[in-house]
C-alpha positions as CSV (number, residue, x, y, z in Angstrom):
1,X,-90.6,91.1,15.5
2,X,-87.7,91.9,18.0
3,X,-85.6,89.1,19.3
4,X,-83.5,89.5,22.4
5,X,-80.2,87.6,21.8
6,X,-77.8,86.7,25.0
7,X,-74.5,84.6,24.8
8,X,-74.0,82.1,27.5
9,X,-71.3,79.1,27.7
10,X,-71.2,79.8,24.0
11,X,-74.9,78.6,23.4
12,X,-77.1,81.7,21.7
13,X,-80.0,82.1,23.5
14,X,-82.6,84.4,21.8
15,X,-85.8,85.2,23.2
16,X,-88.9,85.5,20.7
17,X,-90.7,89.0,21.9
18,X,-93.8,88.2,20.6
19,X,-97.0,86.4,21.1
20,X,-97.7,84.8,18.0
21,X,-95.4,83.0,15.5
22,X,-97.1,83.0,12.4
23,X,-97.4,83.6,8.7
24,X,-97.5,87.3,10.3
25,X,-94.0,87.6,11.2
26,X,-92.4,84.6,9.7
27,X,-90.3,86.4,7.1
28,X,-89.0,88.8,9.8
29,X,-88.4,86.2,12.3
30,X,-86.4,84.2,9.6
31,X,-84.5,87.3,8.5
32,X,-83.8,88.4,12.5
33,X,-82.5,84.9,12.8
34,X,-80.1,85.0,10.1
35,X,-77.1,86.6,11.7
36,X,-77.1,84.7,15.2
37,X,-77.2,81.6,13.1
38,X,-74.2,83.0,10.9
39,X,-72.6,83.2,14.4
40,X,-73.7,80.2,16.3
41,X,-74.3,76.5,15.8
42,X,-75.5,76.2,19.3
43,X,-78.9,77.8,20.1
44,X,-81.7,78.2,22.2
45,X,-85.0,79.6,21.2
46,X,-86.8,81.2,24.3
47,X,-90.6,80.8,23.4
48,X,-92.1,81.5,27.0
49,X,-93.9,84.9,25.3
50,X,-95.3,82.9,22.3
51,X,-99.0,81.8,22.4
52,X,-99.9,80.8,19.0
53,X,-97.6,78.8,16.0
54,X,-99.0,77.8,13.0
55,X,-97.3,76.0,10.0
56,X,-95.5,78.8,8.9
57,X,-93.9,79.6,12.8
58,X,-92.9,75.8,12.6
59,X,-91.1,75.9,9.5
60,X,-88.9,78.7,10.3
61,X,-87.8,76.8,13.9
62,X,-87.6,73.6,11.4
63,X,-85.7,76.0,8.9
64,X,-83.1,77.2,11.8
65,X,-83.0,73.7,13.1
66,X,-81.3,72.3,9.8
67,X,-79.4,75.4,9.8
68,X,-77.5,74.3,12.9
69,X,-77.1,70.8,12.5
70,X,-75.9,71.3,8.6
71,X,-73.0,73.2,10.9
72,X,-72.7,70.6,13.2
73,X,-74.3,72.2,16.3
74,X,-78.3,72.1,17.8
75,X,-81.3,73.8,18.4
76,X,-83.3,73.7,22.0
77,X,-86.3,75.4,22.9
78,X,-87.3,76.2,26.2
79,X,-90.6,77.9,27.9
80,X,-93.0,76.7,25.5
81,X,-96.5,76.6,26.8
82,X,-99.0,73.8,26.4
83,X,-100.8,75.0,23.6
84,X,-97.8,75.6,21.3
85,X,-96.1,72.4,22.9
86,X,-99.2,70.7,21.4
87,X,-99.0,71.9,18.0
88,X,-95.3,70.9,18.4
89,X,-96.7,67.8,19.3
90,X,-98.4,66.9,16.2
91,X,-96.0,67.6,14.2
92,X,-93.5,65.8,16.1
93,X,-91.4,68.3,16.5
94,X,-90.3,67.2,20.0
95,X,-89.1,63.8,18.6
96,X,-86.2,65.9,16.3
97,X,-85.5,69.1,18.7
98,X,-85.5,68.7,22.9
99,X,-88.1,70.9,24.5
100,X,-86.9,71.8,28.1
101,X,-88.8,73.7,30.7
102,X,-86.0,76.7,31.2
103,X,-82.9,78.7,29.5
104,X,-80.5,77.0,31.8
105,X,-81.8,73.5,31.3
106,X,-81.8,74.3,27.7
107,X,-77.9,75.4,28.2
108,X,-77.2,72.6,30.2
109,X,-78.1,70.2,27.4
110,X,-75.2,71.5,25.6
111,X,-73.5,70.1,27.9
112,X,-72.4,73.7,28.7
């Protein structure tokens, strides 16, 4: 899995390159995600590529989610399409981690 990871307003912002998020690619997502979380309390995952999650894709945005807030920062997603939004959905997801439409309204929550 390749992730492409910007800095803006000191908010990460890493884009998933991928369509599926999955027990496929799990492992190398979470390991991928280990050093911008080393480096940042602030992030935003960029999901607009991904088309499928299943359990295992949520528990590593869950996994980097407590990451972040154990170091007092927070996790946003943006571009997530309806059909992951609904998984997302049912596992509440949305109630513990904002879901914005774009990057910069996922910045702007930072109140970057």
């Amino acid at each position: 899995m390749q992730l492409s990871v910007e800095k803006h307003e000191g908010v990460a912002v890493v884009t998933v390159n991928a369509e599926d998020l999955d027990v496929s690619n799990a492992d190398d997502f979470r390991r991928e995600m280990a050093p911008v979380l080393a480096e940042s309390s602030k992030v935003v995952l960029d999901l607009g590529r991904i088309r499928f999650v299943d359990s295992r894709g949520c528990g590593v945005i869950l996994s980097c989610l407590k990451h972040v807030t154990e170091a007092g920062g927070d996790l946003r997603l943006c571009r997530v399409n309806k059909a992951v939004r609904t998984v997302f959905e049912l596992i509440r997801l949305h109630r513990i981690c904002d879901i914005l439409n774009t990057q910069e309204d996922a910045i702007r929550a930072f109140g970057g």
